[in-house]
N, C-alpha and C positions, 0 to 999 in steps of 0.2 A: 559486910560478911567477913569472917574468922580465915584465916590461912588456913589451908590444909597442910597438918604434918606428918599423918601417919601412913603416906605411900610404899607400899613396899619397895617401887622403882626410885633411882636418883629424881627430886625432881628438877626440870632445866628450863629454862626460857628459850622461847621460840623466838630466835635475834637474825634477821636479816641486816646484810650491809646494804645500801645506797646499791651498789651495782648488782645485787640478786634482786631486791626488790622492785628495782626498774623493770622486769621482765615480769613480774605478776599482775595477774588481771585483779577487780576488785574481789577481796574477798569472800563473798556471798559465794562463790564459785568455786572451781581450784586453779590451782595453775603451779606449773613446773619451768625447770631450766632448760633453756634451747640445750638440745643434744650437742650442738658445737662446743658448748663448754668445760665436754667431760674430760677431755683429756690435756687440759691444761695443770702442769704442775703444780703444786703448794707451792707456793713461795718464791714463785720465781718473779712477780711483781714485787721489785723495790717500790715499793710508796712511803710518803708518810705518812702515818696518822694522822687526819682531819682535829682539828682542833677547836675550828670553828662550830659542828654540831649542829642539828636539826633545830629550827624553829621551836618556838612554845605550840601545845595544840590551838589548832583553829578552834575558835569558838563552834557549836551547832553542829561538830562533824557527826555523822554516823560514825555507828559502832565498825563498820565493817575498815570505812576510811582511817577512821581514827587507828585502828589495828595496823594499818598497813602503815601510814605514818609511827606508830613505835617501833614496826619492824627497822623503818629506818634511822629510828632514834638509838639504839642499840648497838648501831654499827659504831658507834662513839664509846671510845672505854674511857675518856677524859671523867675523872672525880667518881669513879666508881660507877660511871653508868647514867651521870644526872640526869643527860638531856633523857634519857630513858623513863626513869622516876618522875617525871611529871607527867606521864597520862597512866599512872598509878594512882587508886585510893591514895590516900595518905595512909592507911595502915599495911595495904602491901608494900608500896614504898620502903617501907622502914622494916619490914621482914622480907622482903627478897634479899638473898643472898648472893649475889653476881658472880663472888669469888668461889661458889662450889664446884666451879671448872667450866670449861668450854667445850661443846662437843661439835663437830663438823660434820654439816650434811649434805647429801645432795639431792637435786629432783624433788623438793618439797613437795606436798599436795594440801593446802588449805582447807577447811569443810566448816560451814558453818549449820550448825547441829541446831539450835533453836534461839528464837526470839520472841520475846513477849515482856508488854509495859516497860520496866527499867532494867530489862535485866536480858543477857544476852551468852551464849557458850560458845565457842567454835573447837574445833580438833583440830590437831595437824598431826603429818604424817609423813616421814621421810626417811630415806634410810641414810643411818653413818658411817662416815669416813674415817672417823677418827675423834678420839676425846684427849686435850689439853688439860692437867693437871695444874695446880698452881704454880708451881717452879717452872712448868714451862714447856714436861716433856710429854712428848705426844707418844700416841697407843691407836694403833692400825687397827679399825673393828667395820665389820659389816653387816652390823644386825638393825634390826627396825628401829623408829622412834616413836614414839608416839606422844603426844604432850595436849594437855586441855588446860583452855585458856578460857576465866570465866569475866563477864565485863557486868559491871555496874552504873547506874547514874548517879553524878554527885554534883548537886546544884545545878542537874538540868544539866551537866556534861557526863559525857561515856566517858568511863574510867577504867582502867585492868585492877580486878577486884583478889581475882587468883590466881596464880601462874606459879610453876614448875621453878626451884632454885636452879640458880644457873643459867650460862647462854651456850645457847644452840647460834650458830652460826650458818652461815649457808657457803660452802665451797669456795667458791671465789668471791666473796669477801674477806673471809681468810687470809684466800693468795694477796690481794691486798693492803688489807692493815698489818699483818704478820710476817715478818719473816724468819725463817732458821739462823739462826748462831750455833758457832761450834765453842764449846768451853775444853780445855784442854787442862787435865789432871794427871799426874806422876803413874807408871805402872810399879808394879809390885818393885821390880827390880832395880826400880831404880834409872833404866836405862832410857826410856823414852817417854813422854807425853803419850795420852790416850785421847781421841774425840768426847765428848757427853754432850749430843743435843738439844739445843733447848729453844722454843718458838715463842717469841716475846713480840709487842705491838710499843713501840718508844720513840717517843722523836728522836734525830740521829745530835741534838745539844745535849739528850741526859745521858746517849747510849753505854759510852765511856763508865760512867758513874755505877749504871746500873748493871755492866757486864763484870765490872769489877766486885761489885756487892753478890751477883751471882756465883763467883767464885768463890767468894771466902763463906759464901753458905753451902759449899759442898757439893758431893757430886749428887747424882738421880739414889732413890736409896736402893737400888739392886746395884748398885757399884761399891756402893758405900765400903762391904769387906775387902776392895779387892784393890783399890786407887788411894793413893797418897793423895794429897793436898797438903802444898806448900803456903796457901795464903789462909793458914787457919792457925788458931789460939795456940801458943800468946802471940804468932803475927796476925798483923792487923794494918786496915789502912792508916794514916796518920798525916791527919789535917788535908789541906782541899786537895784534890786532883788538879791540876792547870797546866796551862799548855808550856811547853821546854822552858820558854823565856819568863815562868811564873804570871804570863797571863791568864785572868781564872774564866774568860769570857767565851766562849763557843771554843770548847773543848774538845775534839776531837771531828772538828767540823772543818774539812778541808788542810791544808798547812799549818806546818806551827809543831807539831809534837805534841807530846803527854810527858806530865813529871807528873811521879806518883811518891808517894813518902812512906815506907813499912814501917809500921813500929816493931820490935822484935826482931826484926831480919837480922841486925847486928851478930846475933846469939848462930845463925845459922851458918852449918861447913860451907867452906867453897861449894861444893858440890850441889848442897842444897840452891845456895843459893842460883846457881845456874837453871834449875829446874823450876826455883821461884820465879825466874826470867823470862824459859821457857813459856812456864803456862799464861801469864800476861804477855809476853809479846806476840807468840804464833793465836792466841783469845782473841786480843785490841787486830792486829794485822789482818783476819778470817774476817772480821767485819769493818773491813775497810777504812779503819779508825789509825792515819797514817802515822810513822814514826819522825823523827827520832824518839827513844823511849828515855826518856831520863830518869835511871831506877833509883830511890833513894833507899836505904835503911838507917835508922833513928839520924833522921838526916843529913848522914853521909852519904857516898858513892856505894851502891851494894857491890860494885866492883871498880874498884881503878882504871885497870884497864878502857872503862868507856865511860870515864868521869867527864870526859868533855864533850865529845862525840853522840855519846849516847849509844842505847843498844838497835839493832837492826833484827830483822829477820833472820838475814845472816850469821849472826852470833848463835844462833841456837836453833839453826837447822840442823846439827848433831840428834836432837831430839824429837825431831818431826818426825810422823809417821810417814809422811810422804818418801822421807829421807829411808826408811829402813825399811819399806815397804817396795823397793825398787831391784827389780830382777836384776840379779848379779851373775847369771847364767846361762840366760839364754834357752832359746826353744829347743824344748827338746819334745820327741814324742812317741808313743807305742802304734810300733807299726810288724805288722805281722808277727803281733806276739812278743818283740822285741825293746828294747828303749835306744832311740836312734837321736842322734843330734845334729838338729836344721842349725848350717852355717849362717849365719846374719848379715855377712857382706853377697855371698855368692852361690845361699841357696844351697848348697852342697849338703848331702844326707847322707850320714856315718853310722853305723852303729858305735852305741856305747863300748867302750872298754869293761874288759871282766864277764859276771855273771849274767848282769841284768842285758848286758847285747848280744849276750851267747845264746838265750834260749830260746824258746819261740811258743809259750805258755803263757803269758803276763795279758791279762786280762783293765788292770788300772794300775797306778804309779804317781807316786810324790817323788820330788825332791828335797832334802832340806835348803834353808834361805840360801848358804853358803855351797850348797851344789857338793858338799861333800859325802853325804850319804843319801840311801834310797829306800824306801819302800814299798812294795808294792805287792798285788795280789794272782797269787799265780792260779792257775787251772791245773789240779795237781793230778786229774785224769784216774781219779780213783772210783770204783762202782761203788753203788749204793750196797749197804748200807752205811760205805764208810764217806767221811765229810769231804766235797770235791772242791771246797777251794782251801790255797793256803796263805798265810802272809808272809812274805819273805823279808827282812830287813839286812842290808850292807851296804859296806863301802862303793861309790861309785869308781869304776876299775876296777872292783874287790871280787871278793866272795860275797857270799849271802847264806844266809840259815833260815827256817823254820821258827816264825816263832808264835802262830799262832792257826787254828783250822775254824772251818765254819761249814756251813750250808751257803750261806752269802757271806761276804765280807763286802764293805764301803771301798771307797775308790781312798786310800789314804792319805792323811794329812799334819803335817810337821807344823811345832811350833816356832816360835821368833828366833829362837837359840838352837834350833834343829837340835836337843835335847830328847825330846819324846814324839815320837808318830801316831797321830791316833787314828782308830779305827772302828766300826762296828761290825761286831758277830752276829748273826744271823736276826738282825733288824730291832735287838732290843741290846744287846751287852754291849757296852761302852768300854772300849779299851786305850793305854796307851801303851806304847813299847818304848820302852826309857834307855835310850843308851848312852852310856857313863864313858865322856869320851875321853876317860882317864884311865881307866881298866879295859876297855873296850868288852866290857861284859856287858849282854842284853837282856833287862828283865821287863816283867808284863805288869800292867797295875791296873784292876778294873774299875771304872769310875763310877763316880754314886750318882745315879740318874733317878733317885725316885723325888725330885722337888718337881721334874718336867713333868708329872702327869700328878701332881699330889693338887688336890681341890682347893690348897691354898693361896695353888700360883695361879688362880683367873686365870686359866688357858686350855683351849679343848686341844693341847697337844696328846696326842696319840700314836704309838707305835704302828707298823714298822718305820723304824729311820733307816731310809736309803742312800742318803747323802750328810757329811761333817764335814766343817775345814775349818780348821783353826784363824782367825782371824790374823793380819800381820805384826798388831800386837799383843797377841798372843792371850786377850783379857776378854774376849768374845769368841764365839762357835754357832757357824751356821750349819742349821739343820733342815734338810726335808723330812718328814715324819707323814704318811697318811697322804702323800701327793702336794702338804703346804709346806710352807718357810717359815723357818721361826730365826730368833738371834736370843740365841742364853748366853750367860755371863759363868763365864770358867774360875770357879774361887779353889783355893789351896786348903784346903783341909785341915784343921789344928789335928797336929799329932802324923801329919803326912797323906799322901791319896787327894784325890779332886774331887771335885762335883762339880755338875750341870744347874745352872739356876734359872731363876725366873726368863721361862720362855714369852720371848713378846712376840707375834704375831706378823709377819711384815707382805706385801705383795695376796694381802683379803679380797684385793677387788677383781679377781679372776680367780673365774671359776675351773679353769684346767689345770691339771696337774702335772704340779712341778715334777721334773727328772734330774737338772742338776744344777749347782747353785755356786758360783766361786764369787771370792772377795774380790770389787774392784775398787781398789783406793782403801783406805781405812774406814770409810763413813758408808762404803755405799755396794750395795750387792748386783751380781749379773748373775740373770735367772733365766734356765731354759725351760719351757712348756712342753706338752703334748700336742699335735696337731700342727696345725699348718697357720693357724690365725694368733698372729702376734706369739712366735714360737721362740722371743726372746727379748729380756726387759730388763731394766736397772731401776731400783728402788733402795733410798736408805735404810740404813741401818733400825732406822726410827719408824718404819714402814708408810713415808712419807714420801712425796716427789717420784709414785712409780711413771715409767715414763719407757715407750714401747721404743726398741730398737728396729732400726729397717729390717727385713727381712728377705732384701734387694739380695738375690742371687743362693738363697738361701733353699738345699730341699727338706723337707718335710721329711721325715723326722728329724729335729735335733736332738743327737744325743747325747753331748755333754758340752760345757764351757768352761775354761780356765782363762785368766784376767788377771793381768798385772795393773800397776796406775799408768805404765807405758802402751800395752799391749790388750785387744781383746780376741781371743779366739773361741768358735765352735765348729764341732766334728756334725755334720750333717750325714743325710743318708747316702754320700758319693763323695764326701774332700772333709779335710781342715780347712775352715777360712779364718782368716783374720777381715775385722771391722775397719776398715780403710776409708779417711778423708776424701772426697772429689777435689781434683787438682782444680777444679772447674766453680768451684764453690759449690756446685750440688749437694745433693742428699749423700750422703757416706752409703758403702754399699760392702758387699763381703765380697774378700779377692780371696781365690784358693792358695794355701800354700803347695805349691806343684813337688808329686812327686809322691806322695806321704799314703795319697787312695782312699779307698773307699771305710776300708775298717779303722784307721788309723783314731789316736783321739792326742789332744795337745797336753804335755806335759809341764808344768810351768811349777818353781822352786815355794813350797807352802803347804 
């Protein structure tokens, strides 16, 4: 029987790992995943990929067994799938296409739809978690599966005659063969390294090889306009990768180091070439692939300085987001309307200096990174029909002005360089407030948001957006829109002005709606819900590894959260808490910041 080509749907193979398919009953039947297995993360199983791979088929199996034995031949991605490809026709075999991406599901349901003489169909049915692109990066979705699988006899054995391009996986096989890597590319400015996710299944003797070959192929292509890449044309690897001492044998497998050789690097500035560093050492370091780094360019030292030594971590934490993503300021927080500053050694609660601690109208409030200016949205007590709120931006100790009015305004949010504050007007206008801290003049610039709802960016984002925050390197924007989360990609505009791009989807697998959303870390979001059950969560960037936070001492409503890579806080319906370790080893629980009350919400530099 002929492949099917002309499905309107992608089509994908129904692939169980070894440990999903240990839990299904024969397929004649259905069967799903014990409930205990939902809330285990992606990725958080280091394994390695099996190399070894399922048997050949048993001679005489039924169709139903035989089925269930490829679901576990699949879990094998050695040689494209082989062990898989043998209880295929020989003509599906050779037209299944494995590489048309991978989608992850969970709660499978098996059905087997009919049988008669040599020929056999079953369904399957599950919903997804998330689809795997070929480069690696993952896409947060929650809509059905559905895929049909048709079997034939060949020479007196059942064979898979038609199936769906691509594999379908099952949840925690995934978390098993796969794990996250962070790939680290230049930002716009020059100034620091950015995350780009990517989920790959590699033994840890190639990983080296192949994290490195990932790099010099570039970031995801919604970054593409917006990220530098230093290890791209005319640099290039040159000749093997081996460990410090030029040994070429299990390279990045325990002790020993990496020597890596550029060709072209020679040609690149100091500067570059520090950021060429960056992105392979904090790359190789993220996945535990240990230093010293021995960096070459066309066979020399990329840098003297660490011609003997080699490079560290150290060398180019200047660059890490971890590094400029770290509150320089301190807690501060709006309490009775005001912006007041919790002491760090001794709790003590001051009002701000200047405007913004003089009034008692401020409804939300940023800071910038550097704790030097503010902005924030006042209650300007005006009747209808004129607009009751305003945005205020100034110096902290300053003054402050007017620079923008709404029906609503967003809770505001400052970029890397405390440059621009951005905001949204009444749930659909995207603004920033640009202040030129060289004139100290403040102008407004509204951003171009029509890609987040345009049919091209695959995304049911829809207005209102109730929540922004500019990510800490400034090349991402988290948004609620319609009660979900999204993470678009902030590009520069030829000729001047921004835009919002392709919105991805992150935190699908709950169904309550988000209220508010801050950055924690570079990679990874804290999200507050509606309601009382699981009313706060962290999930990456990549809408991957959500993962519920205790809700130990927490009341119902949470209404906002702010989050440093140090610090997590949320304002609930009676305190401020922060997210505090058990000295005891226990479960971490929320302590209140005393003092601050019931209206109060945390203010944190972003």
């Amino acid at each position: 029987m002929a492949m099917r080509t002309g499905s309107a749907k992608m089509r994908r193979l129904f692939a169980f790992g070894a440990a999903a398919v240990a839990v299904l009953v024969v397929l004649s039947g259905c069967a799903s995943l014990p409930e205990s297995s939902a809330p285990q993360a992606l990725g958080t199983i280091n394994r390695e990929p099996t190399s070894e791979g399922p048997p050949p088929p048993i001679a005489g199996r039924d169709p139903d067994l035989l089925l269930r034995d490829f679901m576990l031949a699949t879990a094998d991605p050695t040689n494209r799938h082989l062990a898989a490809r043998q209880y295929m026709t020989p003509s599906a075999a050779a037209h299944w296409n494995d590489a048309a991406g991978i989608t992850i599901v969970e709660k499978p349901d098996t059905l087997r739809e009919s049988r008669s003489g040599d020929k056999a169909t079953y369904r399957v049915r599950a919903r997804k978690v998330g689809e795997l692109s070929a480069d690696g990066a993952y896409r947060a979705t929650a809509d059905p599966l559905e895929n049909k699988i048709e079997m034939t006899k060949v020479n007196g054995e059942w064979r898979i005659d038609e199936l769906p391009d691509g594999v379908v996986m099952d949840s925690i096989a995934f978390g098993k063969m796969y794990r996250r890597y962070v790939l680290y590319f230049v930002d716009p400015t020059g100034g620091s390294v950015v995350p780009d996710l990517r989920w790959i299944s590699v033994p840890k003797v190639q990983l080296t090889q192949r994290l490195l070959a990932m790099l010099g192929e570039g970031t995801q292509p919604a970054l593409a306009p917006v990220l530098r890449n230093e290890l791209a044309a005319p640099v290039a690897l040159r000749g093997p990768i081996t460990k410090a001492n030029g040994d070429p044998d299990e390279v990045g497998v325990g002790l020993g180091g990496v020597k890596i050789d550029f060709a072209g690097a020679s040609n690149l500035s100091p500067h570059d070439r520090e950021l060429l560093a960056a992105q392979v050492v904090l790359t190789l370091a993220g996945a535990d692939i240990l230093g010293p780094y021995m960096l070459l360019a066309d066979g020399k030292p990329l840098d003297e300085r660490f011609a003997s030594s080699g490079w560290s971590v150290a060398d180019v934490q200047q660059f890490s987001p971890a590094t400029i993503g770290r509150n320089q300021v301190g807690l501060h927080a709006l309490r009775g309307g005001a912006l007041v500053r919790v002491e760090e050694n001794n709790g003590v609660i001051t009002p701000t200096p200047g405007y913004f601690g003089a009034v008692n109208n401020l409804l939300s409030a940023a800071m910038s990174p550097d704790g030097q200016f503010v902005a924030a949205v006042a209650d300007a007590g005006r009747p209808a029909p004129e607009q009751p709120r305003t945005l205020m931006v100034g110096t902290y100790g300053g003054n402050a002005i007017p620079v923008a009015e709404g029906g609503t305004i967003t809770r505001p949010s400052w970029n890397v360089d405390g440059t621009a504050a951005w905001a949204v007007i009444d749930g659909e206008r995207v603004i920033r407030v640009v202040n030129d801290r060289t004139t100290g003049t403040v102008s407004q610039q509204d951003v171009d948001t029509s890609e987040l709802t345009s049919a091209a960016s695959g995304s049911a984002f829809r207005p209102p957006i109730t929540e922004l925050r500019i990510s800490r390197t400034g090349v991402r924007a988290a948004l609620i829109a319609d009660g979900k989360v999204y993470v678009a990609v902030v590009v520069s505009k030829p000729g001047g002005g921004y835009a919002l791009t392709s919105p991805l989807p992150v935190g699908v697998d709950s169904s309550t709606a988000a209220v508010s959303v801050s950055w924690f870390g570079s990679d990874m979001l804290l999200i507050a819900r509606e309601g009382n059950v699981d009313p706060v969560s962290t999930v990456s960037l990549d809408g991957s590894g959500g993962i519920t936070r205790t809700s130990r001492n927490l009341t119902a409503p949470v209404r906002q959260v702010s989050a440093s890579p140090e610090h997590q806080y949320a304002a609930d319906s009676r305190a401020v808490l922060e997210l505090t370790s058990n000295p005891d080893g226990g479960e971490p629980y929320w302590r209140e910041v005393p003092g601050l009350g019931a209206n109060a919400v945390p203010v944190l530099p972003g």
